[in-house]
SERO-4910 file (N, C-alpha, C, O; in steps of 0.05 Angstrom, whole numbers):
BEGIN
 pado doro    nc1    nc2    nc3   cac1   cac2   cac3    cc1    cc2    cc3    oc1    oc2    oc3
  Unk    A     17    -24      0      0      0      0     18     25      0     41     22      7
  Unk    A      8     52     -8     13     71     -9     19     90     19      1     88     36
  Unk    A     39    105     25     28    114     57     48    140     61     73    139     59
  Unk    A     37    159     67     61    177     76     80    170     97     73    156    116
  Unk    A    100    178     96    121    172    117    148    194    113    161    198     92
  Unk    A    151    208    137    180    219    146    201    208    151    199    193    170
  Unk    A    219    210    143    251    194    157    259    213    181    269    202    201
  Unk    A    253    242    182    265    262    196    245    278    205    226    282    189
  Unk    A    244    294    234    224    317    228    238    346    213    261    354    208
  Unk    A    208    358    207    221    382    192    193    392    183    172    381    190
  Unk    A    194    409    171    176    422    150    163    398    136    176    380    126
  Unk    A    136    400    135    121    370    136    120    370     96    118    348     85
  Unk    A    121    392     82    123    397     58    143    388     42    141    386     17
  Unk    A    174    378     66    192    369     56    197    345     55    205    331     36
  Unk    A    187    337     87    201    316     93    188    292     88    201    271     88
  Unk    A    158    294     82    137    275     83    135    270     49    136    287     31
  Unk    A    132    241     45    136    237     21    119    207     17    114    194     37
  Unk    A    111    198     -9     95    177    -13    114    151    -13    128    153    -33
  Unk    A    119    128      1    123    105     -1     99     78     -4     75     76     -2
  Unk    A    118     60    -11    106     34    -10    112     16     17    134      6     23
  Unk    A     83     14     35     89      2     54     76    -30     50     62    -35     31
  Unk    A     83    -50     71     71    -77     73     35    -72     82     29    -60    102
  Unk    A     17    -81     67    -14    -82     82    -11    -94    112      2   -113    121
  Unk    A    -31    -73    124    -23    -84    153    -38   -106    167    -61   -100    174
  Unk    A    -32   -126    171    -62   -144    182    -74   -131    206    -58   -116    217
  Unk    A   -100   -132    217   -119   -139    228   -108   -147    256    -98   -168    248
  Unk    A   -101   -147    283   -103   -164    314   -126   -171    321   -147   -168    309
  Unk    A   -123   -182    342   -146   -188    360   -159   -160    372   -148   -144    387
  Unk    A   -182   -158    362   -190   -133    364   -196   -112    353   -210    -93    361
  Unk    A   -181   -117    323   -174    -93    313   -188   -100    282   -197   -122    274
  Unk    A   -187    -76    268   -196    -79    234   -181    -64    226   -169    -45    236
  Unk    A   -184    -79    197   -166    -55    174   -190    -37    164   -212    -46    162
  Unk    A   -186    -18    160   -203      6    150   -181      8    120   -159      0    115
  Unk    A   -197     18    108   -188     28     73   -200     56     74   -223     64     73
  Unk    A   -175     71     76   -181     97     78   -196    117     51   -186    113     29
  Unk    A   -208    128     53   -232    145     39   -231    169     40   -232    176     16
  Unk    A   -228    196     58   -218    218     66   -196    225     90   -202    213    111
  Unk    A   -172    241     92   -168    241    121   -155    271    120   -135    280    109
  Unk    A   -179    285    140   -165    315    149   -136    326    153   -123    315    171
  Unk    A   -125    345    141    -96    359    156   -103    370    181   -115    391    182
  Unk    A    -98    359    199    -99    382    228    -73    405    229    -56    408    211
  Unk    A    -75    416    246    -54    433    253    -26    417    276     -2    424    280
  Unk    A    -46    384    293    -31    385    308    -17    350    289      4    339    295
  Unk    A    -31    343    271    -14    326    256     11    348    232     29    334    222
  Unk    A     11    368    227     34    384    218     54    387    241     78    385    238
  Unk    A     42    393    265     54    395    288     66    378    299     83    387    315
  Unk    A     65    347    296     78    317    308     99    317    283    120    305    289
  Unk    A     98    327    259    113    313    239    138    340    238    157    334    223
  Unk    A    140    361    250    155    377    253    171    369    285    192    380    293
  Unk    A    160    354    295    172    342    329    165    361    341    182    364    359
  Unk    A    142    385    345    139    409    364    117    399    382    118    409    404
  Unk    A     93    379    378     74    377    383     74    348    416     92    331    417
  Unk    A     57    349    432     62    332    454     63    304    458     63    288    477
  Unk    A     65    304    426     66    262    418     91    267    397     86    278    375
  Unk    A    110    262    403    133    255    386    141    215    369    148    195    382
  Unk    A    137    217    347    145    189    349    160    180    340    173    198    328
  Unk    A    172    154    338    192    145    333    207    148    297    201    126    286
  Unk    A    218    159    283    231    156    266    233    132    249    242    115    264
  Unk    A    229    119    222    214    144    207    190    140    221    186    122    238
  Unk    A    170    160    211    142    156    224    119    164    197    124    180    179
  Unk    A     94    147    203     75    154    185     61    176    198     73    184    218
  Unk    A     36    188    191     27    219    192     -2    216    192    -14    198    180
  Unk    A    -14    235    207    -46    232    199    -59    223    223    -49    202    232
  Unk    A    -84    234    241    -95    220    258   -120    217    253   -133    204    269
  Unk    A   -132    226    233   -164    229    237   -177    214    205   -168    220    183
  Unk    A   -195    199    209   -202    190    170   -231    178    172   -246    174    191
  Unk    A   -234    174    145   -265    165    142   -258    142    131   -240    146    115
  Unk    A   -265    113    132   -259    100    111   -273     72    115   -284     67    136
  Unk    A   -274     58    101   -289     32    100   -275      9    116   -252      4    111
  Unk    A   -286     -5    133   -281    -28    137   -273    -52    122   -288    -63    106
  Unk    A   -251    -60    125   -234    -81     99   -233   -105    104   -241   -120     87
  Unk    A   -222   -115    133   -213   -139    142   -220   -132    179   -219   -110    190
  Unk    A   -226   -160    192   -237   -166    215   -215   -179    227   -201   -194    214
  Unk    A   -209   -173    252   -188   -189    279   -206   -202    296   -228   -197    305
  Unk    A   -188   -222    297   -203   -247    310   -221   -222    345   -214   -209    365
  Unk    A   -241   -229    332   -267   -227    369   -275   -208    367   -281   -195    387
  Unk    A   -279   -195    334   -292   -158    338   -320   -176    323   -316   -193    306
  Unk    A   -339   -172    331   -363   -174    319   -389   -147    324   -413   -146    322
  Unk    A   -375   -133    330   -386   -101    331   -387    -84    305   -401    -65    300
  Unk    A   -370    -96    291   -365    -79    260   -370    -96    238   -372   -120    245
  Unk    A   -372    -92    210   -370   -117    192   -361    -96    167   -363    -72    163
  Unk    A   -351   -116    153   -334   -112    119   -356    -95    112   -380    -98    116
  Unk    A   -339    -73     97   -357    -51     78   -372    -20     99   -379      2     90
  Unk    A   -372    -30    125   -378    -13    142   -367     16    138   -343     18    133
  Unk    A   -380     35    139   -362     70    135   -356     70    158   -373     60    174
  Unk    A   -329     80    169   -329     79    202   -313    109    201   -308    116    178
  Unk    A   -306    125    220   -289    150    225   -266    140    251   -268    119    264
  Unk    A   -253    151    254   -224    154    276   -216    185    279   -214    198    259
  Unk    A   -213    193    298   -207    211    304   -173    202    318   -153    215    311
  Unk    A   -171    181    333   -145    176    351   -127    154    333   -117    135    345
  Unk    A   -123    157    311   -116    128    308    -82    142    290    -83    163    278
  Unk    A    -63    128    292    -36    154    289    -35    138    265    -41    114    268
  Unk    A    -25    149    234    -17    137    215    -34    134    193    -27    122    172
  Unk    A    -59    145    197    -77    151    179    -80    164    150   -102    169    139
  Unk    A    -54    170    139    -55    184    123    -37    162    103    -13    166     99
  Unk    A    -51    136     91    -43    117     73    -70    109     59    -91    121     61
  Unk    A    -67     89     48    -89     80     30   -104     52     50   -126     44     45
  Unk    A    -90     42     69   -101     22     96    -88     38    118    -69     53    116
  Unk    A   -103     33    141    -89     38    158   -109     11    180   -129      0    173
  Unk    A    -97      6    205   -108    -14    226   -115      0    246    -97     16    251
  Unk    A   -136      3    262   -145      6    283   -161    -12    302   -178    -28    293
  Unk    A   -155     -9    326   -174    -22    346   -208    -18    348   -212      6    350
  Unk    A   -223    -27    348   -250    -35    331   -262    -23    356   -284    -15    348
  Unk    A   -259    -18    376   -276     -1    399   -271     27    394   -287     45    400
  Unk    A   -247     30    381   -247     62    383   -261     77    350   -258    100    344
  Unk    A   -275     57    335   -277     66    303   -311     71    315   -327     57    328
  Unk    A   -311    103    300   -349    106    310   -362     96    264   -354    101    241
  Unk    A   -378     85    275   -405     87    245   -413    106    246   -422    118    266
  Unk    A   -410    121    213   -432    139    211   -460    134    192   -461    121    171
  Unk    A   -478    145    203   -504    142    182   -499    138    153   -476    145    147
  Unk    A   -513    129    134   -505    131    106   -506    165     95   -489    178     83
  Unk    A   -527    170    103   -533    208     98   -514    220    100   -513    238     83
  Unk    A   -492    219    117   -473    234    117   -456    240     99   -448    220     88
  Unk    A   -447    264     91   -437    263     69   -405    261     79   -396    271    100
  Unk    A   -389    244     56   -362    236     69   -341    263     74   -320    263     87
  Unk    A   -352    281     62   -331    304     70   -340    316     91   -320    326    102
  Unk    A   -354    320    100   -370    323    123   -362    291    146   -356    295    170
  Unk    A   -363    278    141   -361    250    160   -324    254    174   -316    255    197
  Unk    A   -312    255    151   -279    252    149   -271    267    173   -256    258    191
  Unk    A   -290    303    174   -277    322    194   -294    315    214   -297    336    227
  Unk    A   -308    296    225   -329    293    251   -316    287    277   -328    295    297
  Unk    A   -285    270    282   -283    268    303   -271    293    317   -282    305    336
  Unk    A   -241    300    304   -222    315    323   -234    339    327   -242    343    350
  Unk    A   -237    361    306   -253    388    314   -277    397    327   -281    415    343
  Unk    A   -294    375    315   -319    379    326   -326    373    353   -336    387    370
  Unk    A   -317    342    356   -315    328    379   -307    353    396   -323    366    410
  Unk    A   -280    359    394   -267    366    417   -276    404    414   -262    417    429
  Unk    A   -292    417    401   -302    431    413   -335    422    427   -345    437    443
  Unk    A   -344    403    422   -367    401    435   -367    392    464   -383    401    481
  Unk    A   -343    370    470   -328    369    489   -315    391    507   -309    386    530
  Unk    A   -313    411    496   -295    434    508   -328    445    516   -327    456    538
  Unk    A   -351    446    508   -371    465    513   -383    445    541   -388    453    563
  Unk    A   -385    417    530   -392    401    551   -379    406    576   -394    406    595
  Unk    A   -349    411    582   -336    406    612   -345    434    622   -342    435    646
  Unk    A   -355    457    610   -350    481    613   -370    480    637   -367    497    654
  Unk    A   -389    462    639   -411    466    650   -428    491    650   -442    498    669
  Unk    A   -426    506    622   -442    529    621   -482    528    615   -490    518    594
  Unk    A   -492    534    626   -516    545    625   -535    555    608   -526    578    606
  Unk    A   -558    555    592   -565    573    570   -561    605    580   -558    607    605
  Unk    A   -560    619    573   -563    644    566   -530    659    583   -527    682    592
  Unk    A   -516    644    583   -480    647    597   -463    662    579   -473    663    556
  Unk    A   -438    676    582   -431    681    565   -405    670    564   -395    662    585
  Unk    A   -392    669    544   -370    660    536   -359    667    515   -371    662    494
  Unk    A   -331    683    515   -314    691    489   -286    680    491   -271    675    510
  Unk    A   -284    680    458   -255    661    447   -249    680    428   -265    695    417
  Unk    A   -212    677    426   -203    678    404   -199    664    385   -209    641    390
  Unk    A   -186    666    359   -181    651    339   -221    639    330   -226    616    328
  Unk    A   -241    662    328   -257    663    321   -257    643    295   -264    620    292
  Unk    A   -246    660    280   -249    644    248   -234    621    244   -232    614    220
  Unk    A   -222    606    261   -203    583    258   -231    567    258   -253    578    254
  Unk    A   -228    538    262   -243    518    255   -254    517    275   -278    520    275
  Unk    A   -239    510    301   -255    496    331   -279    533    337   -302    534    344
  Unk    A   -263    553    333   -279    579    337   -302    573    322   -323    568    335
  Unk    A   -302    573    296   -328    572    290   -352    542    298   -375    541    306
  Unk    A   -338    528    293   -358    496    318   -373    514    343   -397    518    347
  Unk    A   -352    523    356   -355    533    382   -382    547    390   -400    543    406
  Unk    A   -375    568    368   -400    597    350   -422    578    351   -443    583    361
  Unk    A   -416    560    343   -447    547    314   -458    524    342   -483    522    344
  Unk    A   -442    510    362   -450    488    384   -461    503    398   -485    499    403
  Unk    A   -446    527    411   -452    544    434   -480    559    427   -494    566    446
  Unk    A   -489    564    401   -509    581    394   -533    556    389   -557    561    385
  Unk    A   -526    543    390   -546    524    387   -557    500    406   -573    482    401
  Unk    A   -539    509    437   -547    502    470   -558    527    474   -571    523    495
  Unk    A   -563    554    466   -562    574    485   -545    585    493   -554    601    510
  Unk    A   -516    587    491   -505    602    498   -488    628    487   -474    626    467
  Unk    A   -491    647    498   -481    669    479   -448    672    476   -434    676    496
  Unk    A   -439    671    454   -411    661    435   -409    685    434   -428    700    427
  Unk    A   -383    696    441   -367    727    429   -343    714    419   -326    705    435
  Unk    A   -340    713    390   -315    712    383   -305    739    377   -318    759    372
  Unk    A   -269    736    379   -253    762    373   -240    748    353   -234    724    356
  Unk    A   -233    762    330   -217    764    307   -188    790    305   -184    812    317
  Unk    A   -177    781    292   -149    792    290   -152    817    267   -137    837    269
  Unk    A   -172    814    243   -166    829    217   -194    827    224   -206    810    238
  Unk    A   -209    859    208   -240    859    210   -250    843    190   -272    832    191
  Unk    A   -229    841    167   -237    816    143   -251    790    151   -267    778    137
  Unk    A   -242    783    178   -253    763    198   -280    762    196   -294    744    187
  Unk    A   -290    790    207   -318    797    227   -335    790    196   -354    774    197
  Unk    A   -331    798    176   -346    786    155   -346    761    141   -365    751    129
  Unk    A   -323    754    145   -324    724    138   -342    702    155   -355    683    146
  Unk    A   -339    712    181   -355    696    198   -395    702    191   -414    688    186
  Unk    A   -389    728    197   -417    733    190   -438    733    167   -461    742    168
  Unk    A   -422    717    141   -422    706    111   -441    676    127   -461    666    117
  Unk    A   -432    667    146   -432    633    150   -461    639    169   -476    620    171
  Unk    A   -469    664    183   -483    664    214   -473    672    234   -490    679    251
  Unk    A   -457    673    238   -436    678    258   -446    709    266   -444    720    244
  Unk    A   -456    729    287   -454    756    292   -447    751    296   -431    741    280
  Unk    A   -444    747    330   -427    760    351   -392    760    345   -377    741    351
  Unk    A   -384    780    333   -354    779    330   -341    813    329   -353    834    323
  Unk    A   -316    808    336   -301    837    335   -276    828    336   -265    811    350
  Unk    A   -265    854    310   -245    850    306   -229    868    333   -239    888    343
  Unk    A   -212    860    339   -192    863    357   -168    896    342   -159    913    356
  Unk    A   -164    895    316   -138    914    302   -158    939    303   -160    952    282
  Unk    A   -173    945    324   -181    982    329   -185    990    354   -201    976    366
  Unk    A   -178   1004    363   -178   1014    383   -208   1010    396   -203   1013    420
  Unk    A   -232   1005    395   -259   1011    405   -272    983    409   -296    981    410
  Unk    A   -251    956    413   -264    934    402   -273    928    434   -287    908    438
  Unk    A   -265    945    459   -272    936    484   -302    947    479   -323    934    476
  Unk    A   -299    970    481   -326    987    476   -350    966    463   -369    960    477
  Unk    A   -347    953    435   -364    945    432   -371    909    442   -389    894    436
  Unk    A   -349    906    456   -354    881    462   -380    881    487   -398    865    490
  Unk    A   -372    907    501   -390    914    523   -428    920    516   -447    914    530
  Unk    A   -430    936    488   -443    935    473   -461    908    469   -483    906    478
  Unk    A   -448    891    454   -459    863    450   -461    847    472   -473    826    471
  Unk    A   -448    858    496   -461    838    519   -475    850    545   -483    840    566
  Unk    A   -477    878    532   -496    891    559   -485    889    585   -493    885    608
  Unk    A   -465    892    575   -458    890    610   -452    866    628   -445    869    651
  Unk    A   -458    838    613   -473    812    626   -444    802    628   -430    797    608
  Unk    A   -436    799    657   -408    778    663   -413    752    647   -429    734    645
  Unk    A   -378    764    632   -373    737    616   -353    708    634   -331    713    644
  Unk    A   -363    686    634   -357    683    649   -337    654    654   -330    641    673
  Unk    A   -334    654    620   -307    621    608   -304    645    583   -321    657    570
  Unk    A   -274    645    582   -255    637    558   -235    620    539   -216    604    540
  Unk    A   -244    628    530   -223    608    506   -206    618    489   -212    633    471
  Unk    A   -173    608    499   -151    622    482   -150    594    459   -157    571    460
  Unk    A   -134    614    436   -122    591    426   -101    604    410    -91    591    391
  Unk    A    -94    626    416    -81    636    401    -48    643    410    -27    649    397
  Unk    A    -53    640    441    -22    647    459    -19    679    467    -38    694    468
  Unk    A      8    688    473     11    714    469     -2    730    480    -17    723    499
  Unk    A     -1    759    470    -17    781    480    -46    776    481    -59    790    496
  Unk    A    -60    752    463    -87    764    464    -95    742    480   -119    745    486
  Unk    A    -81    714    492    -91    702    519    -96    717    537   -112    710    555
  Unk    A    -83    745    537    -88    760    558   -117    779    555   -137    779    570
  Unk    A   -113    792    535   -140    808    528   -163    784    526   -186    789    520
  Unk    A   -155    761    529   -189    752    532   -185    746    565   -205    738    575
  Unk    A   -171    748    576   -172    741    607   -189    767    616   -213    769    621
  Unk    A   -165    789    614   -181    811    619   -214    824    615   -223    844    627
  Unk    A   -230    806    594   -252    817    591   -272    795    612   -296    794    610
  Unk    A   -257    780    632   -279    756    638   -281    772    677   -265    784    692
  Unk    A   -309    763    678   -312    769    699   -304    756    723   -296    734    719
  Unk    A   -305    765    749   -292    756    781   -296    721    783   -319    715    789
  Unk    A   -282    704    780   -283    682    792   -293    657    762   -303    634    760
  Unk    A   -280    688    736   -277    669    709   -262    657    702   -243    668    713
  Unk    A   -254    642    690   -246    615    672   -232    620    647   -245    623    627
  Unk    A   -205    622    646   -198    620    617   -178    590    610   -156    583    619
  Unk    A   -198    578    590   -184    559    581   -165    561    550   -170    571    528
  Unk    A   -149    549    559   -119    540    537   -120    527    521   -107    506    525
  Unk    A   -132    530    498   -138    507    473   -117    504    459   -111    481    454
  Unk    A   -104    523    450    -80    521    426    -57    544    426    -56    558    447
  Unk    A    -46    547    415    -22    567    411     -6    573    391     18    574    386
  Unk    A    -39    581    375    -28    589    339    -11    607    340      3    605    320
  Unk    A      1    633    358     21    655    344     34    654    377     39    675    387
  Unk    A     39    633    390     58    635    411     51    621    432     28    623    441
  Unk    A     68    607    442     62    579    459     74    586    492     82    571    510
  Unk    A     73    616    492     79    640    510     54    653    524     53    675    515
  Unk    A     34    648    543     17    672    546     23    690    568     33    688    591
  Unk    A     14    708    553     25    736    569      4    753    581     -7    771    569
  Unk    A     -1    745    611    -22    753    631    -27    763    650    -24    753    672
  Unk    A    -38    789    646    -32    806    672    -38    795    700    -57    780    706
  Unk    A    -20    803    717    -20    778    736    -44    800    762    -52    792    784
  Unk    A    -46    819    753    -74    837    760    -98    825    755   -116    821    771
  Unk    A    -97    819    732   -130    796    722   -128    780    736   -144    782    755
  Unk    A   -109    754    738   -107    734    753   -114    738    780   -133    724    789
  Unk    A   -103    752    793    -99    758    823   -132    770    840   -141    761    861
  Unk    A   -143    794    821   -155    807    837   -190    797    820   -212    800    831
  Unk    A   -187    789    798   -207    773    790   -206    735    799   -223    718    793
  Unk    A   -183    732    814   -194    706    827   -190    689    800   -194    666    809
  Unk    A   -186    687    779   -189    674    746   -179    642    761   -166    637    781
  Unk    A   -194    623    738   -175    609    742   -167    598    715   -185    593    699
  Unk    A   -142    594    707   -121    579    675   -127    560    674   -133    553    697
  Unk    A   -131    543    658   -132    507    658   -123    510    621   -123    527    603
  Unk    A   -115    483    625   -119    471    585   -138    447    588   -149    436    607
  Unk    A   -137    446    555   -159    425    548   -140    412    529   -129    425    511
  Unk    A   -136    388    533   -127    366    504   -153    347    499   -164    331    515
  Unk    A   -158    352    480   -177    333    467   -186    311    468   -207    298    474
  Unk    A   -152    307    459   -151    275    458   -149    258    490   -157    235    494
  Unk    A   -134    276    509   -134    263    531   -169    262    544   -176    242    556
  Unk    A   -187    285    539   -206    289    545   -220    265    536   -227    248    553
  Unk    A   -224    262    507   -238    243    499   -227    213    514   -244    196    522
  Unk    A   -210    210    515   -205    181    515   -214    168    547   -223    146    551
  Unk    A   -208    194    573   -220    198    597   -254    196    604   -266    193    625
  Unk    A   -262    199    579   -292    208    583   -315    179    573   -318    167    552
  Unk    A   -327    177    594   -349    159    603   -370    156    574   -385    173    565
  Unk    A   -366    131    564   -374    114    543   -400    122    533   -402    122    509
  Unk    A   -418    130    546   -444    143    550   -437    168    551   -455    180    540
  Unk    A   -422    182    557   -431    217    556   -412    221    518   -415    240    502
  Unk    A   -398    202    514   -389    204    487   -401    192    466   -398    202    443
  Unk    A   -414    171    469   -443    167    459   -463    191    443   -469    198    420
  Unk    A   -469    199    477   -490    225    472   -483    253    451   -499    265    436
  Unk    A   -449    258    456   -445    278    443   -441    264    416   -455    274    398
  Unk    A   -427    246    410   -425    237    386   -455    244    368   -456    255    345
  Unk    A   -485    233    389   -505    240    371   -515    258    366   -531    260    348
  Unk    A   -510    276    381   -514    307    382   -495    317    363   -509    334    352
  Unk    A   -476    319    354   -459    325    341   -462    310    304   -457    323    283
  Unk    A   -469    286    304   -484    280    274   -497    291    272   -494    302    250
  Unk    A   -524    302    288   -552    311    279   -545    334    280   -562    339    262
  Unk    A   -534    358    284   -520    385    293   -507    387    253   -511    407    240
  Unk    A   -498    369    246   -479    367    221   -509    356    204   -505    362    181
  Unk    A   -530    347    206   -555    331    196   -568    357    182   -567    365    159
  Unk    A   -579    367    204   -598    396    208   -585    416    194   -601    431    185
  Unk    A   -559    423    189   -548    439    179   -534    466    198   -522    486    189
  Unk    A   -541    456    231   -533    473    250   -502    480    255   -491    501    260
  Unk    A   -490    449    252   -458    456    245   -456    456    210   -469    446    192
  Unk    A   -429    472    214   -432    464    176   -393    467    180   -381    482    194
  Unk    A   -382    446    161   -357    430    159   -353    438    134   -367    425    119
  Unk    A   -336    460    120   -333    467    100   -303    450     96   -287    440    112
  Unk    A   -303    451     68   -274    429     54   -264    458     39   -277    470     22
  Unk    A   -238    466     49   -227    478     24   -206    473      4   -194    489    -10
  Unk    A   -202    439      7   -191    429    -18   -186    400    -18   -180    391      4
  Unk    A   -187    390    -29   -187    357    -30   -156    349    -47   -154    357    -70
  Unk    A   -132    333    -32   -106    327    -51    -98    294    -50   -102    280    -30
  Unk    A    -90    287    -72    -69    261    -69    -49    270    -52    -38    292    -47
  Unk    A    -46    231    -40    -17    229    -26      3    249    -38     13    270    -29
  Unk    A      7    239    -61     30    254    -73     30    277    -80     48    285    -95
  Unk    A      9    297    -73      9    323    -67      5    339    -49     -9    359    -46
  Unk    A     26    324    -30     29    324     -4     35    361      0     21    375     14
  Unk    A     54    368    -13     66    395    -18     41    414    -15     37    430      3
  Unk    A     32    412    -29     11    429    -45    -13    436    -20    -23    457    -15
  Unk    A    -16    415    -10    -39    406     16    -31    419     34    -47    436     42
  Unk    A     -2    417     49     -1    435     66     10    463     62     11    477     82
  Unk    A     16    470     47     17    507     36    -23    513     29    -30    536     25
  Unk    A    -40    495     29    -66    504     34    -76    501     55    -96    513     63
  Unk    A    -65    486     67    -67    480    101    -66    510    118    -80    520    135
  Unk    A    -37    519    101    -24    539    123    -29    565    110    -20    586    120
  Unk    A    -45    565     88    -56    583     76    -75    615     97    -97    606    104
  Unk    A    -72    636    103    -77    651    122   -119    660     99   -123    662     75
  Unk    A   -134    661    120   -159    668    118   -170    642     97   -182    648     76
  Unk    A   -165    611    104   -172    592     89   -193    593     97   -193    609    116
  Unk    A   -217    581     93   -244    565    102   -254    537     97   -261    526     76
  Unk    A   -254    530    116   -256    493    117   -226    476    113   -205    481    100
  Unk    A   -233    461    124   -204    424    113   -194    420     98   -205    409     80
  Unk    A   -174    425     97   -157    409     70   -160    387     76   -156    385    100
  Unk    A   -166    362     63   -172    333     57   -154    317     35   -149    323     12
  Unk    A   -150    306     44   -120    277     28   -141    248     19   -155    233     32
  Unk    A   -136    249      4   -143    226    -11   -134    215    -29   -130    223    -52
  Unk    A   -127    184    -14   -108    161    -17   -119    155    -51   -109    136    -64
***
């Protein structure tokens, strides 16, 4: 079979390249999937450069998330069968034409689903609906994030608005505040003018905000600390422009705040069989209804590996770059 693989980390444009690997059999437990779509994340660019909190062993294959058919059965799974569409969100090496996974962790999706839509269902969505779930927020609560227009921001927008809760995203460029608001998205403000406190106060009346969400690092982990009210919450999702946050230790101190992170994947894998169940179904029908919407902004071969991630890393993209084997 076909499969990406690194000898070295580096620049994933360089170093990642198409080989011929052995088909993998099947364990006890486990199935071969025949892969069908599989998303670029930020944090699979991120493992294949060695920056990210799973380093692996040399050379290494790439890819954690895919859509793909059920191929071959390991002895004692009778939960799944040949031809099945299944998704993975956790499974490392996903980015070949087979890959093997353990048969408890592969979810079914409906036939309705459409596969580009199915492909991006576990890691983003999951793990913002997950991130809304631990928040234990309330209908009518408030809550603002940066990195608005990134992917998990807009889930966030589209999940949060569709429990009841009121979503303030901040954007970097006002180019943002319309892009978002093209999809549904109000509640947003660009951050590059001077008046963007003013109107944040505006859009929330005054009403203590009372969880945030960084994902961006830097100066503006801080400007979202600062807008949350006495005995608020800012959580640590990511660290697109600096893996540095820079926080007045005034907010912290005299607002009582408290910091935490969220990993996804540790989240998910911690979380009770039944409450991931539930979101899982909440999260198809959310993508059904048309309440989430999973935009694709480009579909590549293995062997245009190059090409995939310079659209990956493309600035004001909209939706997934997608690989297909």
């Amino acid at each position: 079979m076909r499969a990406l693989i690194h000898p070295a980390f580096g620049d994933p444009a360089a170093v990642l390249a198409v080989e011929e690997r052995p088909l993998p059999d099947p364990g006890a437990g486990q199935v071969r999937v025949r892969t069908l779509l599989s998303p670029i994340h930020n944090h699979d660019l991120w493992t294949v450069r060695g920056t990210y909190g799973f380093k692996p062993s040399l050379p290494a294959p790439a890819g954690t998330e895919a859509l793909g058919v059920v191929d071959a059965l390991g002895d004692g799974v009778d939960t799944l069968a040949i031809g099945q569409r299944v998704v993975t969100g956790g499974t490392f090496g996903v980015w070949a034409e087979y890959f093997v996974a353990n048969a408890a962790g592969l979810i079914p999706v409906p036939d309705a689903l459409p596969d580009e839509a199915a492909a991006q269902l576990v890691s983003m969505p999951f793990s913002a609906l997950s991130l809304l779930h631990s928040l234990d927020l309330n209908e009518g609560d408030w809550l603002i994030q940066n990195a608005a227009n990134g992917a998990v921001g807009r889930m966030v927008a589209q999940l949060g608005a569709a429990r009841g809760i009121n979503v303030v995203g901040l954007v970097r460029r006002a180019a943002g505040v319309d892009e978002l608001r093209a999809q549904g998205i109000e509640r947003v403000i660009a951050t590059d003018g001077d008046g963007w406190r003013d109107e944040l106060a505006a859009i929330t009346g005054g009403a203590p905000i009372t969880v945030g969400i960084d994902s961006v690092g830097g100066s503006s982990a801080g400007d979202v600390l600062s807008t949350l009210a006495v005995n608020g919450t800012l959580v640590v999702f990511g660290a697109m422009a600096s893996p540095t946050l820079e926080l007045a230790s005034g907010d912290v101190i005299f607002k009582q705040a408290t910091v935490k992170g969220f990993w996804g994947s540790v989240v998910s894998k911690e979380m009770a069989a039944d409450v991931r169940a539930a979101l899982f179904g909440e999260l198809i029908a959310r993508v059904s209804d048309g309440t989430l919407t999973l935009p694709v902004a480009g579909t590549f071969g293995l062997d245009e590996i190059g090409a995939a991630v310079a659209a990956s890393d493309s600035p004001g993209r909209v939706g997934k770059v997608l690989l297909r084997p």
